[in-house]
C-alpha positions in Angstrom: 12.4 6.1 -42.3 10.0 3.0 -42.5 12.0 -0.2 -43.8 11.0 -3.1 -43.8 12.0 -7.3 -44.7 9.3 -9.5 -46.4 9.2 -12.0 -43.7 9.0 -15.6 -45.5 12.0 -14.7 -47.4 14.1 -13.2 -45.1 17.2 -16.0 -43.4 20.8 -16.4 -42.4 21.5 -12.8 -41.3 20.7 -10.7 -38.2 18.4 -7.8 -38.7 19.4 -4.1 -37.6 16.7 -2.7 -35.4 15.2 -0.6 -37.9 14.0 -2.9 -39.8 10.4 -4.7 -39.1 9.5 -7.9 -40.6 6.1 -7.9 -42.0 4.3 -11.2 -43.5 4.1 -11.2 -48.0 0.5 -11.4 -46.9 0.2 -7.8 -45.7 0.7 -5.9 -48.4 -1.1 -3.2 -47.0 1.7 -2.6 -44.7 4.5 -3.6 -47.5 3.2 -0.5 -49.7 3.9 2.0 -46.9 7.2 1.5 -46.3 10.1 3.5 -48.0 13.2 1.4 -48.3 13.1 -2.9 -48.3 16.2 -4.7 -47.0 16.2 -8.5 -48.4 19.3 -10.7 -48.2 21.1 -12.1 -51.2 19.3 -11.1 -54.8 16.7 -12.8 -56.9 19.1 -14.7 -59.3 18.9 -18.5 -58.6 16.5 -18.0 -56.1 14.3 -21.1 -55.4 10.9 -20.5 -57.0 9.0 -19.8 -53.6 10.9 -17.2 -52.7 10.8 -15.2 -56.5 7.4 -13.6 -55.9 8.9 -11.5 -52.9 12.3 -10.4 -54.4 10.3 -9.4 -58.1 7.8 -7.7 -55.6 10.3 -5.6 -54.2 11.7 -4.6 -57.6 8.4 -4.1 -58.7 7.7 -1.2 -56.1 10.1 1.0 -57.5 11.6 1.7 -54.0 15.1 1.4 -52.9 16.0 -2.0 -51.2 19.5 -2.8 -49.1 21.2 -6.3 -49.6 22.8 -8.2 -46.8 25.0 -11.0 -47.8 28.3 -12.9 -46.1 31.1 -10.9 -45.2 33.7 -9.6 -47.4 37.3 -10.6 -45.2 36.5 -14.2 -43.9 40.0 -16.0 -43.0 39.8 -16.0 -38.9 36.1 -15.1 -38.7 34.1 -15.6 -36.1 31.5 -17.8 -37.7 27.4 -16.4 -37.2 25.9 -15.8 -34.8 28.5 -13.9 -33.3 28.7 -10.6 -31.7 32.3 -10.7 -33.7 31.0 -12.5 -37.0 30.7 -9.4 -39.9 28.3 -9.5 -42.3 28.1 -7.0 -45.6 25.9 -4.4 -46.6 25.1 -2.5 -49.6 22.0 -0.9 -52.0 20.7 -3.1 -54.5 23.4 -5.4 -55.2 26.1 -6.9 -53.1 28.1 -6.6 -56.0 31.1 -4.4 -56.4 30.2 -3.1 -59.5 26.0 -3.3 -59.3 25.7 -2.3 -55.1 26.4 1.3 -53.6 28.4 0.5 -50.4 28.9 4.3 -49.3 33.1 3.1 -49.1 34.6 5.8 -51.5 38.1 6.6 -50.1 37.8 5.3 -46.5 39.6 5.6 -43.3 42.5 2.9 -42.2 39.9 2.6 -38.9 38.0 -0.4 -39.9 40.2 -2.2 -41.8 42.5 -2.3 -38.8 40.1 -3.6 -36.4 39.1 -6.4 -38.8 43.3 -7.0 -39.7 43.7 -7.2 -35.8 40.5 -9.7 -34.9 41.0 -12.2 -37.7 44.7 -12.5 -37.7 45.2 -11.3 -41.4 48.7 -11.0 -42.6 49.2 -9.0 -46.1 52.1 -10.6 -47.4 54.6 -8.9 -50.1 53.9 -10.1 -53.7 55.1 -13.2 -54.8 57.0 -13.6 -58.0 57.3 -17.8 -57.9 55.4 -20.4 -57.2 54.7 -24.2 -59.0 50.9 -24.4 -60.9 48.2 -21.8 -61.4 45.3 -22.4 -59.4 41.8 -22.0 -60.8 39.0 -21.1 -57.8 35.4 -22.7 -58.9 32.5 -21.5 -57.3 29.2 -23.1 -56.4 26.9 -24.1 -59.4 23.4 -22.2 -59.2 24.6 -20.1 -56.7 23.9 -16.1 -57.1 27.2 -15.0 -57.7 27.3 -16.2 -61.0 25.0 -14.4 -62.5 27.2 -12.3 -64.6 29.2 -15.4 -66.1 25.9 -17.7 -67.2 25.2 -13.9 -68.9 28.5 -13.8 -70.7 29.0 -17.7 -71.5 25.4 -19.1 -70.8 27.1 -22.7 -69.2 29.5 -22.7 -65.9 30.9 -26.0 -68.9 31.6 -23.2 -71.4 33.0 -20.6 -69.2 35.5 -23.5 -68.1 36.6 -24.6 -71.3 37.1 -21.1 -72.4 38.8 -20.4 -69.0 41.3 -23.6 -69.2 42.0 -22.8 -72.9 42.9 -19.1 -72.2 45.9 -20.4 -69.2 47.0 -22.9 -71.4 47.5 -20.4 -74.3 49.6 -18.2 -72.2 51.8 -20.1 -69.9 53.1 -23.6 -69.4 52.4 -23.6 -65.8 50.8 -26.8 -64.4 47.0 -26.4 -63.4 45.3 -26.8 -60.2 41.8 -26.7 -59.8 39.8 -25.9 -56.6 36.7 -27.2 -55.9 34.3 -25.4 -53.9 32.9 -27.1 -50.9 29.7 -27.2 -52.0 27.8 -29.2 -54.4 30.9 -30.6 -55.3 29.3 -33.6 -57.3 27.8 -31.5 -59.8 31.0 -29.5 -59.9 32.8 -32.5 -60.9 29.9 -33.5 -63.4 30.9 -30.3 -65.5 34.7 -31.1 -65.1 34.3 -34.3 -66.8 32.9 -33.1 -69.7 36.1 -30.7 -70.6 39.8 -31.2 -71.5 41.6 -31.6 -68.2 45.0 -32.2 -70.4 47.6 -30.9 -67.4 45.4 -30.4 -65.0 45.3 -31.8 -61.3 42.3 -31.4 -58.7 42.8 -30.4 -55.1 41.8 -32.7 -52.4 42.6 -29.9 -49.6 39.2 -28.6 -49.4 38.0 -31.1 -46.9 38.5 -29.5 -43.8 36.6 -26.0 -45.2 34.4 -24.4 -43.1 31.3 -22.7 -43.3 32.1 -19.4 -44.9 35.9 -20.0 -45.6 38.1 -22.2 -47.0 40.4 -23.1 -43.7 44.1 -24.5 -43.9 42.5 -26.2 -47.3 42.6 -22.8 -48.7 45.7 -22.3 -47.7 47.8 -25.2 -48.7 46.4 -24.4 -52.2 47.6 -20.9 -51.9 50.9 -21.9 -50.4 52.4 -23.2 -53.9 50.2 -21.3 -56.5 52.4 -18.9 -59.0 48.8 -17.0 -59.3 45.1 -17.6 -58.5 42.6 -17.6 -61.4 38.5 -16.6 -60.7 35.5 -15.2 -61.8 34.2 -13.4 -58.8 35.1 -16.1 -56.1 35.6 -14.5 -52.3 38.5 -16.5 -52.1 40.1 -14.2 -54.2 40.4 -11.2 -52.2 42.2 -13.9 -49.8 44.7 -14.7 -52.4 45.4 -10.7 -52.9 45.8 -10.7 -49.3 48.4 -13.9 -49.3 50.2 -11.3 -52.2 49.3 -14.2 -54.6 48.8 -12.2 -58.5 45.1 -12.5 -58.8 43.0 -12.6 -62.0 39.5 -11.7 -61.5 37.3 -12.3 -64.3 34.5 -10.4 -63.8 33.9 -6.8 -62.6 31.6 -8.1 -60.0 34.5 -9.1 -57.7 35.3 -7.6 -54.8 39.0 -8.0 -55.5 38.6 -6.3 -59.0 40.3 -3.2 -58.3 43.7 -5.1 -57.0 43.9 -7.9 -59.6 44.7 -8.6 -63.2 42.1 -8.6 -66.0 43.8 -10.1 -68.9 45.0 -13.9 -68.9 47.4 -12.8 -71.4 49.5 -11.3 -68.8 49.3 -15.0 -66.8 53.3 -15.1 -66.9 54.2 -11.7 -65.8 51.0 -10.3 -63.8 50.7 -7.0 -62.2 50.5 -6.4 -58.5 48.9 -3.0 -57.0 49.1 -1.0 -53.6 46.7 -2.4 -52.0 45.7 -0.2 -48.5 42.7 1.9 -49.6 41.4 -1.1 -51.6 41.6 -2.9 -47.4 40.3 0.6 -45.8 37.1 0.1 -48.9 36.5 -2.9 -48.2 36.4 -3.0 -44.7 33.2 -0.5 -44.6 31.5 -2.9 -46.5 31.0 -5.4 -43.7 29.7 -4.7 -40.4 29.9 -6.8 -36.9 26.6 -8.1 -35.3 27.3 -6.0 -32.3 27.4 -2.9 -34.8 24.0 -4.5 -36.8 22.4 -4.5 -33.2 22.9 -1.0 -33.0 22.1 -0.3 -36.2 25.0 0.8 -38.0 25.4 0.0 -41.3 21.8 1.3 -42.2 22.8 4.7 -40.8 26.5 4.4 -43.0 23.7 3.6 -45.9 21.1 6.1 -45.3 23.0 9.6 -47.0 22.5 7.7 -50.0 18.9 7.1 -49.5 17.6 10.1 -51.9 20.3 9.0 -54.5 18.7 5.4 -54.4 15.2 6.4 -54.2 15.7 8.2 -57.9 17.5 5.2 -59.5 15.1 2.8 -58.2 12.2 5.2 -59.9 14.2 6.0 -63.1 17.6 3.7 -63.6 19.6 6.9 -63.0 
């Protein structure tokens, strides 16, 4: 199988030996190959790097997606031969990439439990304020919500008028670590009535939100997101999650509805873990090419939807 990585737009993650990189200038070469691999997707890509993620799309071939690991509290930050990364067709997505993770083995999850120090905790049924996880502005995970409420502005206003509807629970707000001037440009342009912001994000580290995170989660009743990682932490912490968007990667194991803010549901959550953890893969896995061969028996599946939409 010929796959290959357009080599001006490829960055941040290691590449499994069967991939070649081959320059956007040879496209000679690009046409032969079968499958592309690319990290992240073409939404809020910076305009240099468009031509080569719309050329991929363009070839109607099937293309894998590398992106940041799914479990980060504990992890070995990249490059590390113990740092995971995530792999998937087309999307990293839950509901968009095909992750080959349909009723899994315990196996993985446990190895990733046991390196990064994870404790699942019981649900909680207390705790003092909801706390609302923002994400980065202009970053590709928020593709879906700029879709369904065209401003991060209006999605908040809509978001802080929902909890205030249905409970009386103080709210906390959690900035993300990044670009958090602009994230506070948008806050002052909606009601913050009853509404405090965090100041424990400023010891966060590169991929995860550190003993911040974690003094947040420490006092929150529940956590409220779109598709913010930081909520399959809060699952993990047995904090009720609501995820607001399909998208997330703690979908299957949170609420949906705000209306149930007050009395959320909690959900077994072990085969959602054993799922999850064969999404991600170590780079001493990558370097022996792993996840492309845990990909590859859905290569004739992908090759058809990326011909057809099917």
């Amino acid at each position: 199988m010929d796959i290959v990585a357009i080599a001006e737009a490829y960055r941040n993650h290691p590449l499994p030996p069967q991939v070649e990189l081959v320059s956007f200038a040879d496209k000679r070469r690009l046409y032969k190959a079968d499958i592309f691999f690319q990290n992240n997707i073409i939404e809020q890509k910076r305009k240099k790097f468009k031509p080569h993620y719309q050329f991929i799309l363009d070839s109607k071939k099937p293309y894998i997606v590398v992106e940041s690991a799914v479990f980060r509290k504990n992890m070995h930050q990249p490059p590390s031969k113990n740092a995971y990364h995530r792999f998937s067709w087309f999307s990293y997505f839950r509901d968009e990439g095909w992750y080959n993770n349909h009723k899994c083995p315990p196996d993985r999850w446990n190895e990733v439990k046991a390196m990064q120090s994870i404790e699942i905790k019981p649900w909680r049924k207390t705790g003092k304020y909801v706390l609302l996880i923002l994400q980065r502005p202009g970053d590709s995970s928020l593709k879906n919500l700029l879709k369904k409420y065209g401003t991060y502005e209006i999605f908040l206003q809509s978001v802080l008028r929902d909890i205030r509807k249905y409970t009386s629970k103080p709210i906390k707000i959690r900035l993300h670590p990044l670009r958090q001037d602009v994230q506070l440009d948008i806050l002052n342009k909606v009601n913050l009535d009853g509404v405090t912001i965090s100041e424990n994000n400023k010891d966060s580290k590169l991929l995860e939100g550190g003993n911040g995170l974690q003094r947040d989660f420490d006092d929150a009743f529940a956590v409220i997101g779109f598709n913010s990682n930081a909520l399959t932490e809060s699952i993990c912490e047995g904090i009720p999650t609501f995820s607001l968007c399909p998208s997330s990667m703690a979908w299957e194991c949170s609420n949906k509805d705000l209306k149930n803010l007050d009395t959320p549901n909690t959900f077994d959550r072990d085969q959602w873990l054993y799922n999850l953890a064969y999404c991600q893969w170590r780079e001493d896995e990558i370097a022996r090419g792993l996840p492309i061969k845990h990909l590859l028996p859905l290569y004739n599946k992908a090759k058809i939807h990326s011909r057809t939409g099917l």
